[in-house]
C-alpha positions as a Markdown table, in Angstrom:
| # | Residue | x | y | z |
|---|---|---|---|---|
| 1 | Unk | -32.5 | -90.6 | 4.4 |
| 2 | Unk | -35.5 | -88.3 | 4.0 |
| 3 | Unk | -37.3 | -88.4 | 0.1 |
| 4 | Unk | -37.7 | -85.7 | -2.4 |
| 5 | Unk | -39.5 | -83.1 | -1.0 |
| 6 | Unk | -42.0 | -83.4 | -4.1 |
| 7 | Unk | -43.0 | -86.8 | -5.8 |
| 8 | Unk | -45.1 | -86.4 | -9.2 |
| 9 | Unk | -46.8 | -89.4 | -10.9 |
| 10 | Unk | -46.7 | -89.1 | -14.1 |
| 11 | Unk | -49.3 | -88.7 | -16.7 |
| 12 | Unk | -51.1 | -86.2 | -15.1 |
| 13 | Unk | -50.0 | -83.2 | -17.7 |
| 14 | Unk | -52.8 | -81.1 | -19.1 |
| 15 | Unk | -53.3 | -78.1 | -21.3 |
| 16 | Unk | -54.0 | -75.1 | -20.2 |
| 17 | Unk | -55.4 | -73.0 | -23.1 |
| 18 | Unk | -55.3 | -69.4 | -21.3 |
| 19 | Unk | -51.9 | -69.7 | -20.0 |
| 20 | Unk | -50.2 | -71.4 | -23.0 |
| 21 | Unk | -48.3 | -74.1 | -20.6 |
| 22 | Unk | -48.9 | -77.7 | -19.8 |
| 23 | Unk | -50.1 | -78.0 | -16.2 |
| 24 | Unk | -49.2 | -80.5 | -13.8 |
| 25 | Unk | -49.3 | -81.6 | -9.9 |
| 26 | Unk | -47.0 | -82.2 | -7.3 |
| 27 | Unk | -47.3 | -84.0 | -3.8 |
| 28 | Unk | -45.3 | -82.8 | -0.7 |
| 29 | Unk | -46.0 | -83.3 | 2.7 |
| 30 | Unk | -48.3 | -80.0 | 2.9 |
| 31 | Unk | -50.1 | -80.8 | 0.0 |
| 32 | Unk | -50.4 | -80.9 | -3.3 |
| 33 | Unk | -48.5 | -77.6 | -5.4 |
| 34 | Unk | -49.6 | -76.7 | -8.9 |
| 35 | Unk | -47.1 | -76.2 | -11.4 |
| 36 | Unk | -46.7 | -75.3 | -15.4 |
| 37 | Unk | -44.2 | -75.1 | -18.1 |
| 38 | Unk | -44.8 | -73.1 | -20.6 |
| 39 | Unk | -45.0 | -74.2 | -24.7 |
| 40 | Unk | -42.0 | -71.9 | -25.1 |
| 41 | Unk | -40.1 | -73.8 | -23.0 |
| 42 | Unk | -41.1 | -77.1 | -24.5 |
| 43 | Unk | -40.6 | -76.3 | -27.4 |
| 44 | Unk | -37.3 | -75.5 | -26.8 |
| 45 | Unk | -36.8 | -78.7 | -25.3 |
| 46 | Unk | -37.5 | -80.0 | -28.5 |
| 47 | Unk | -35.8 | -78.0 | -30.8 |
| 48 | Unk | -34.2 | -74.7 | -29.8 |
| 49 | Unk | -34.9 | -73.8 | -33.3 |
| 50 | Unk | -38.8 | -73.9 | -32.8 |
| 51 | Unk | -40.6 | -70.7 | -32.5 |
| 52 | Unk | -43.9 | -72.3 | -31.1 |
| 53 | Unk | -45.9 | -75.6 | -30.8 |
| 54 | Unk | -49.6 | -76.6 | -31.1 |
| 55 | Unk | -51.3 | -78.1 | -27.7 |
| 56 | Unk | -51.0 | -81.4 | -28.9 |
| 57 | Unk | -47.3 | -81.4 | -29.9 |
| 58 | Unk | -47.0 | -79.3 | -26.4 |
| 59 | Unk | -48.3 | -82.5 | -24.8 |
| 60 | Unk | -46.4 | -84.9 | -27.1 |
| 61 | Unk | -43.1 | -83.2 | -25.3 |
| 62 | Unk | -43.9 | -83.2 | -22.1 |
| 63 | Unk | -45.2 | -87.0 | -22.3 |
| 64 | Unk | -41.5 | -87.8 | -24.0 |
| 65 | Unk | -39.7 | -85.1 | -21.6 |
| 66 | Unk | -41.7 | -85.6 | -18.4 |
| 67 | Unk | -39.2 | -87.5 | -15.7 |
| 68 | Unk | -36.9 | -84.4 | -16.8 |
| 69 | Unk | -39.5 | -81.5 | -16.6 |
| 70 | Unk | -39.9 | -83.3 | -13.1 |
| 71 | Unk | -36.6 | -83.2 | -12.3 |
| 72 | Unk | -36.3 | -79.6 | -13.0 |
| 73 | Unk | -39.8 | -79.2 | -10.9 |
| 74 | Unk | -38.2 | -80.5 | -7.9 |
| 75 | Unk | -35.6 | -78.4 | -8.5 |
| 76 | Unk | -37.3 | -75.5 | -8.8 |
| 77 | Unk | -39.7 | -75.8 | -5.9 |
| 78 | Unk | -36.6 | -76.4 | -3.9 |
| 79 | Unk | -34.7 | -73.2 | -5.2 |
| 80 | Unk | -37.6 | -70.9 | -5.0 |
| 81 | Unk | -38.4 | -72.5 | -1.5 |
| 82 | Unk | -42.0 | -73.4 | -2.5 |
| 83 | Unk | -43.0 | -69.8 | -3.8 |
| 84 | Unk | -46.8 | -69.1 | -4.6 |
| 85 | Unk | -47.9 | -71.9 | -6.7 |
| 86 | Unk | -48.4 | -72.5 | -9.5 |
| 87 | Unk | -44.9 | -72.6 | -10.1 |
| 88 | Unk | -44.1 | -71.7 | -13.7 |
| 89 | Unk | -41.2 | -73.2 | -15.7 |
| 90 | Unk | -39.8 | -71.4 | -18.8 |
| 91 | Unk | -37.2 | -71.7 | -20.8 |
| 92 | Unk | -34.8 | -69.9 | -18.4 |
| 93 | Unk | -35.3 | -72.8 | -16.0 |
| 94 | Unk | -34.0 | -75.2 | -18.7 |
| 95 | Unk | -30.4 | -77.1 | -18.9 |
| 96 | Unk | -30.2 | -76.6 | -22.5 |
C-alpha cells in the first residue's frame, strides 16, 4: 500500500505577516511543497462567529487544529493535483 502522497511533521507553522496566513511545509517524493491557511480560515475554525484573529491566537489554532489543517492539506494537494505552491487554504477549503 503506497503512503500519503504528502507527510507533514508537525510544529513547523509560522506566521507570515504579509500574507495574513500561517505557513507550513510538506514532504512528497519531489520535494518539499509550501502551503498556508489563511487567519480567516482559522478563525473560523475556531469560531465561525470570529471576524479576525491576532498572529498569536492565529498560531494558538493551528497548534490545537494542526493534524486536521493537515488532513485538509493532503486533501487539497491531491484535488488540485499539486498546483503552484504555495498552496493556500481558506475557509472555502474547510468542513465546517
Amino acid at each position: 500500500m503506497a503512503g500519503p502522497s504528502v507527510r507533514f511533521q508537525g510544529g513547523d507553522g509560522l506566521w507570515i505577516a504579509e500574507r495574513e496566513s500561517i505557513g507550513f511545509i510538506g514532504a512528497t517524493s519531489l520535494g518539499d511543497v509550501e502551503f498556508l491557511i489563511t487567519a480567516d480560515a482559522l478563525a473560523e475554525m475556531q469560531d465561525p462567529d470570529l471576524d479576525g484573529i491576532d498572529p498569536e491566537t492565529a498560531m494558538e489554532i493551528f497548534e490545537e487544529h494542526e493534524d486536521e489543517i493537515h488532513r485538509v492539506a493532503l486533501r487539497e494537494f491531491v484535488k488540485r493535483l499539486g498546483g503552484e505552491p504555495p498552496i493556500l487554504l481558506t475557509s472555502a477549503d474547510l468542513d465546517v
